[in-house]
C-alpha positions in Angstrom: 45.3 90.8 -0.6 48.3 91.8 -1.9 51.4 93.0 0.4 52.8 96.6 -0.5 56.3 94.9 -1.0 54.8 92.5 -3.1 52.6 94.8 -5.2 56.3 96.8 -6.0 58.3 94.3 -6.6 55.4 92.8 -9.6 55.7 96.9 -10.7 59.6 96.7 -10.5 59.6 93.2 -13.0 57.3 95.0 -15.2 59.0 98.1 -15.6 61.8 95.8 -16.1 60.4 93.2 -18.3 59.0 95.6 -20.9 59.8 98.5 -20.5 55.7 99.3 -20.0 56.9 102.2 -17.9 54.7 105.3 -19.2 58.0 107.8 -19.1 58.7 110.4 -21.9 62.3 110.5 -21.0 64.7 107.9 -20.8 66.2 109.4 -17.5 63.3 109.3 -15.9 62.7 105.7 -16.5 65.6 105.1 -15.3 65.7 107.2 -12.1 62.3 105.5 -11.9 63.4 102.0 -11.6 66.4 102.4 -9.6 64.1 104.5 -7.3 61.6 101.6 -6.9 64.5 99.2 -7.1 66.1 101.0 -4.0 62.7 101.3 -1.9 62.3 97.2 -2.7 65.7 96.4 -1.1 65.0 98.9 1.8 61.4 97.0 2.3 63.2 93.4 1.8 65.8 94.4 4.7 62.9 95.6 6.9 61.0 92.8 6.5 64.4 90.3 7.5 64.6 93.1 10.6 61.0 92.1 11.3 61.2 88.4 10.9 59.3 88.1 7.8 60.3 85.0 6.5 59.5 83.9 2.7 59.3 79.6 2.9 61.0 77.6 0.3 62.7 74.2 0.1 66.5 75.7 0.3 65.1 77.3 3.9 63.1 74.4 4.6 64.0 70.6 5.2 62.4 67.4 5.5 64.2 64.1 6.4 63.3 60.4 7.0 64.7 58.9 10.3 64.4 55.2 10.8 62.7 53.7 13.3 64.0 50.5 15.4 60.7 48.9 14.3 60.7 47.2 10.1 58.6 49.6 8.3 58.4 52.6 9.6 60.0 56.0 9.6 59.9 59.4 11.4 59.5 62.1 9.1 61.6 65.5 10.4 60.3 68.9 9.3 62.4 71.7 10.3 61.9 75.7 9.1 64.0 78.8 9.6 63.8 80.0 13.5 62.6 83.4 12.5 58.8 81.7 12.1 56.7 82.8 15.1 54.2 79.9 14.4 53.7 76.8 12.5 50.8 75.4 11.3 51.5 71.9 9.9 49.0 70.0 7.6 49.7 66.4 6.3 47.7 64.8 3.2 45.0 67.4 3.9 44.7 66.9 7.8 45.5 69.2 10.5 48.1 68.1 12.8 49.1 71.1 15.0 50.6 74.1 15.3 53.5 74.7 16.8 55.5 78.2 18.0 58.5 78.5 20.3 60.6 76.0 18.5 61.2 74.9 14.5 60.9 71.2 14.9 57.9 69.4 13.7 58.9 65.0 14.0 56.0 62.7 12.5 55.8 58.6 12.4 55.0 57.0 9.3 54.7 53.2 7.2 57.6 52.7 4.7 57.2 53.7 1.1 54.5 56.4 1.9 53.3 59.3 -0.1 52.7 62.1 1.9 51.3 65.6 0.7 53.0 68.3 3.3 51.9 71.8 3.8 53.4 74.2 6.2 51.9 77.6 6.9 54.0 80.3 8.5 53.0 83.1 10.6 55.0 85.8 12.4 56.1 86.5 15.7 53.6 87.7 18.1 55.5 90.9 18.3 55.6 91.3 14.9 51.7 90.9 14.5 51.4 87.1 14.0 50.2 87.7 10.7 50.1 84.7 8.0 53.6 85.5 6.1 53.8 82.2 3.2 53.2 78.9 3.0 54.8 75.7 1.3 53.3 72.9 -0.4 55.1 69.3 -0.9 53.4 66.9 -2.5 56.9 64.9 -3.7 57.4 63.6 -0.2 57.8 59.1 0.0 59.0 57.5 2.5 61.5 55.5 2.2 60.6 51.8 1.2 61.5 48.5 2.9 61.1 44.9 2.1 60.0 42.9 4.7 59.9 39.2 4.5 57.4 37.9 7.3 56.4 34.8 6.7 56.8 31.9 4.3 56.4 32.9 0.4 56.3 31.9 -2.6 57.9 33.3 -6.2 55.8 32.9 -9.1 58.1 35.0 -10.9 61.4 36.8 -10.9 61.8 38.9 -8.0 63.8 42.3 -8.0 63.6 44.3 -4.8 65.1 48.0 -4.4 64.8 49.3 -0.5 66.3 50.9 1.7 65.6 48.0 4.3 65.2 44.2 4.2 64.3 42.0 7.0 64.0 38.1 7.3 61.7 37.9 10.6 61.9 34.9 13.0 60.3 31.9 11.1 59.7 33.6 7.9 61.2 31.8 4.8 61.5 33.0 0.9 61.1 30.5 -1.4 62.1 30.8 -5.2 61.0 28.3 -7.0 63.3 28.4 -9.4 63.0 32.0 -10.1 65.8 34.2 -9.9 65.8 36.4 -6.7 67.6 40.0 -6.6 68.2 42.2 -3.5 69.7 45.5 -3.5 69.8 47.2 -0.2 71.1 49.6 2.2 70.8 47.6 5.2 70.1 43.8 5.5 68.7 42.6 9.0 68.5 38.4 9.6 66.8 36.9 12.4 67.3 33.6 13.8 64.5 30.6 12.3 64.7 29.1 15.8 63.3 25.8 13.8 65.6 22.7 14.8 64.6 19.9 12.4 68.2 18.7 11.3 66.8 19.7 7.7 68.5 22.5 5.6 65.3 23.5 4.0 63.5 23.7 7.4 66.6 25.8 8.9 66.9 28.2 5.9 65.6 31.8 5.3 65.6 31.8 1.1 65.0 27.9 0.0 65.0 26.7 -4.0 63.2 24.1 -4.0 61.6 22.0 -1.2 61.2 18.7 -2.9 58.7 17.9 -0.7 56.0 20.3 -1.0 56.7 20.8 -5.2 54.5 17.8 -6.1 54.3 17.6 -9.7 56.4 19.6 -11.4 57.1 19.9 -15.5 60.3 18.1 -17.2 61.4 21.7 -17.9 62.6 24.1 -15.2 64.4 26.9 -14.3 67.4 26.9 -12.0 67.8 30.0 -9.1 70.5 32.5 -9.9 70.2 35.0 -6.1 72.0 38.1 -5.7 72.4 40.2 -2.8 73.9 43.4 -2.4 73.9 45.4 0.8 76.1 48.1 2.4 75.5 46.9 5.9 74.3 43.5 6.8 73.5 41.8 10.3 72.9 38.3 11.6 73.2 35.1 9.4 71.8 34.1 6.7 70.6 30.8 5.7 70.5 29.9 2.2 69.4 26.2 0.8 70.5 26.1 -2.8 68.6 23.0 -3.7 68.2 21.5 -7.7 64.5 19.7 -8.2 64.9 15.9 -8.5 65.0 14.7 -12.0 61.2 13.2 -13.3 61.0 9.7 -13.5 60.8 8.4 -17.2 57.4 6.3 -17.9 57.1 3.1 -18.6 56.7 1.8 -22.2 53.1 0.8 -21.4 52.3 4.3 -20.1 53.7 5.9 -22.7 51.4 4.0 -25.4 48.7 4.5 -23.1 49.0 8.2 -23.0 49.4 8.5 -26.8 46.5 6.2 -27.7 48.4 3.4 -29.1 46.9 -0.1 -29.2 48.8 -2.5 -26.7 50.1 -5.6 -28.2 47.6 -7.8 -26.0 47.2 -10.4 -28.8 49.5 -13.0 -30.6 51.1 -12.1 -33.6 49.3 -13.8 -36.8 48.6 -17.1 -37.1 50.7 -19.5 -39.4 48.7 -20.9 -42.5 47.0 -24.4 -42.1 48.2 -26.8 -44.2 46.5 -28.6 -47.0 44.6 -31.6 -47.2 45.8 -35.0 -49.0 44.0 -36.0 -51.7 42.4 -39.9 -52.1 41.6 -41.3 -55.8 38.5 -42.6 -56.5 37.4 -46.3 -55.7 39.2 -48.5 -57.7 38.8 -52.2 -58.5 41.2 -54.7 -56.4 43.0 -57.4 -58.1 44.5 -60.3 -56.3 44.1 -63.1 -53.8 43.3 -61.1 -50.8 40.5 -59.0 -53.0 37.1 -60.1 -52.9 36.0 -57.4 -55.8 36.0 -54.5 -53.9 37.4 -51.2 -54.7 39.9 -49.0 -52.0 41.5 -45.5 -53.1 44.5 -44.6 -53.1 46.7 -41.2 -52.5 47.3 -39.1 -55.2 48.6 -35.9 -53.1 49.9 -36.2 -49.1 49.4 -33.5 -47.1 51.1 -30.4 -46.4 52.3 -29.0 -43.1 51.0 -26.1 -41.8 53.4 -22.7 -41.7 55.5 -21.5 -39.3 53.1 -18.5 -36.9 54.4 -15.2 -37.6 57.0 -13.4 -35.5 55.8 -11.0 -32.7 57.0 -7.8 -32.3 59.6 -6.0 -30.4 58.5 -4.2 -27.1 58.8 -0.4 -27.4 61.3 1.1 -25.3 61.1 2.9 -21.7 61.5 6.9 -21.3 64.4 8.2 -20.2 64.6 9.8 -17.2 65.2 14.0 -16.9 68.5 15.3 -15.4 68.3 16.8 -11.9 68.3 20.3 -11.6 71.1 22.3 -11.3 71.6 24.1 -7.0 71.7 27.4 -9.0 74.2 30.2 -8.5 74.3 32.9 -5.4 76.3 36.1 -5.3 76.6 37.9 -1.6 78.4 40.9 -1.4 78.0 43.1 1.6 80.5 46.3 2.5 80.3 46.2 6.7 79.8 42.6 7.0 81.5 42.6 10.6 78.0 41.6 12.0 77.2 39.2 9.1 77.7 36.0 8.0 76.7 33.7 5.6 75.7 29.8 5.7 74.8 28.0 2.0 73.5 24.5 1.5 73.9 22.7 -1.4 72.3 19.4 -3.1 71.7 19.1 -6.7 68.6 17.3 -8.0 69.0 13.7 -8.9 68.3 12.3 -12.1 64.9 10.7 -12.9 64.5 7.2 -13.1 64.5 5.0 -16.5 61.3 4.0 -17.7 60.8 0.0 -18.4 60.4 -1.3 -21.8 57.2 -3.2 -22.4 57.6 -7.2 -23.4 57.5 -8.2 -27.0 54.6 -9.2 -28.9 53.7 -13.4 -28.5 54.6 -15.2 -32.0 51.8 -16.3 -33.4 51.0 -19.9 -33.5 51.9 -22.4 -36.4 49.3 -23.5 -39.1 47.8 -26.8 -38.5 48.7 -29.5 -40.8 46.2 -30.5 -43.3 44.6 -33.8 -43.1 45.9 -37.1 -43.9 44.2 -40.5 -44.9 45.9 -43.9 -43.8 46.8 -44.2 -47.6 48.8 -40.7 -47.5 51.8 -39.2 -45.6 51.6 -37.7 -42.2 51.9 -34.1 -42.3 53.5 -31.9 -39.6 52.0 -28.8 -37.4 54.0 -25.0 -38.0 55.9 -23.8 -35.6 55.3 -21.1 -33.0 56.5 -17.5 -34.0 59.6 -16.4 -32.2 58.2 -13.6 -29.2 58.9 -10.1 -30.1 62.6 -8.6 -28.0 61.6 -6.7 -24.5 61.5 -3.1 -25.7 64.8 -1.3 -23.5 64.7 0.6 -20.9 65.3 4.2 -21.2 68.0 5.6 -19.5 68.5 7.2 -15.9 68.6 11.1 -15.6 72.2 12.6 -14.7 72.4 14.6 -11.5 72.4 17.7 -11.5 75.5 20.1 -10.4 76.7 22.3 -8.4 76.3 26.2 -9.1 79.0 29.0 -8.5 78.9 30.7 -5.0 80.5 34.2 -4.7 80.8 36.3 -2.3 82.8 38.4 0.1 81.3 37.6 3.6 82.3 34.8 5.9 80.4 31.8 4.7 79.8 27.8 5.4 79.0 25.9 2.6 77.7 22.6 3.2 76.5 19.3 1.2 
């Protein structure tokens, strides 16, 4: 139901609006409106004077206090002190009412939506009726960015909070994947791990070359920014390049492509040909007793020389190690912050070995002789095919750009 002051006030805009006012005179519309103008301002101040209070945001506010603990928040409600009582509902659910003070203090996660209603009655000497009520469903708390335990990036990583934490023994690995951090307030526990090894010891690491296990001959290098207008602790940052991949062997390489290995000789020289006799022929003279012996007409040739075998194909090279990547740290109260940066590019990949020549081939046997004809000569072995080389060893990779503002340690 309607109030009285509300009910005037729609009848006032009317009047106002469109002039719906059923007068016959302009001076009575007039003396009309400032008439019902004059008793809305005399209800307005008597409802002030009976602590009648209207609630909107301006009157109203809502803040989010943090708490000592990473993620969570206590959401402050206060409300003009005119309000007898308060009945406070959040995402739907009663939570109490409250009277004698205009306070209302509520703990919540990080980056919650929360639906607020508050609905305000009078004093008890004014009647404790229901006066107005205020919806707000554009309430979030604010978010943080808590790094808990050990991850991994599969892609870049921007984070916007108002928080981030690095817990005890929690560690962000990137990957290669670029990392960005924009905060208002950085917290950095101690790892409390003691293995003598920077990528044990270190809350974002790179790369860990020992738990990457095969990894493509392409890859991206880290680029991490941080930005924070308060910091605390020290941070430990491995900036490590990936090792460069060992080129394959020749042999490997043919393998993989389905290329026939050179397992056999190359070809054979040609044999050579046979020497020709003559016919029997008569024999004339004191040692013949009438009997006929041939002679050679053509000797024997020698055989050819076996053909040449081939040269070896050569070794892959090996892939350049990767580079540590590039940080930027820039904090504004860094009096309770510091910063400690390990660096060790990748090493180059080793050269892969060429495989050995092909075998000459053999020479061509000579053809035959007969004890009237020449003796013919065997061909000579093929010269073996040249090793194939080796391909070459991958370059180490470098060291990136570190800039920042804070006290740091940088270390090899």
């Amino acid at each position: 139901m309607k109030s009285p002051l509300l009910h005037k006030i729609l009848v006032l805009g009317l009047c106002l609006s469109v002039g719906a006012c059923a007068f016959k005179k302009e001076d009575a519309e007039d003396k009309q409106r400032q008439e019902l103008a004059d008793e809305v301002t005399k209800q307005m101040q008597e409802d002030h004077k009976n602590g009648v209070v209207v609630l909107k945001p301006s009157n109203t506010s809502v803040e989010f206090v943090e708490l000592e603990e990473p993620g969570y928040y206590q959401m402050v409600v206060k409300w003009p002190e005119e309000v007898g009582s308060m009945e406070i509902y959040i995402n739907g659910t009663h939570q109490k009412t409250i009277s004698g003070h205009n306070t209302f203090k509520y703990d919540t996660k990080h980056n919650q939506k929360i639906k607020l209603v508050l609905r305000a009655y009078a004093p008890p000497a004014h009647g404790g009726a229901f006066q107005s009520q205020l919806e707000r469903d554009d309430l979030v708390s604010p978010p943080d960015y808590i790094v808990s335990r050990t991850g991994y990036l599969e892609s870049e990583l921007i984070v916007n909070a108002n928080r981030v934490y690095f817990l005890n023994g929690a560690q962000l690995y990137t990957n290669g994947h670029d990392l960005r951090i924009k905060t208002k307030r950085l917290y950095v526990e101690e790892l409390r791990t003691h293995t003598g090894i920077a990528e044990d010891n270190s809350h974002i690491v790179t790369f860990n070359q020992k738990t990457l296990g095969k990894i493509p001959l392409e890859f991206q290098n880290s680029n991490i920014s941080i930005e924070s207008d308060y910091a605390q602790g020290k941070l430990y940052v491995a900036m490590i390049g990936v090792n460069g991949t060992d080129g394959r062997d020749a042999i490997d390489l043919i393998s993989e492509q389905g290329r026939r290995h050179m397992s056999q000789p190359a070809a054979a020289g040609k044999n050579g040909d046979d020497g020709v006799l003559s016919k029997m022929v008569p024999c004339h003279g004191k040692h013949c007793s009438g009997a006929q012996e041939p002679r050679c007409i053509t000797n024997p040739t020698s055989g050819s020389d076996g053909a040449n075998g081939l040269s070896g194909s050569r070794g892959e090279d090996g892939s350049k190690g990767g580079s540590t990547g590039n940080l930027s740290v820039k904090v504004i109260d860094h009096s309770n912050f510091s910063l400690d940066v390990f660096q060790k590019p990748g090493k180059g990949g080793r050269k892969g070995k060429g495989n050995p020549g092909q075998v000459g081939g053999p020479g061509g046997a000579p053809g035959n002789h007969f004890h009237k004809c020449a003796t013919a000569s065997h061909g000579k072995k093929g010269q073996d095919g040249a090793p194939g080389a080796d391909g070459k060893d991958g370059e180490d990779g470098q060291l990136g750009m570190i800039d920042t503002n804070v006290r740091v340690t940088i270390g090899q």
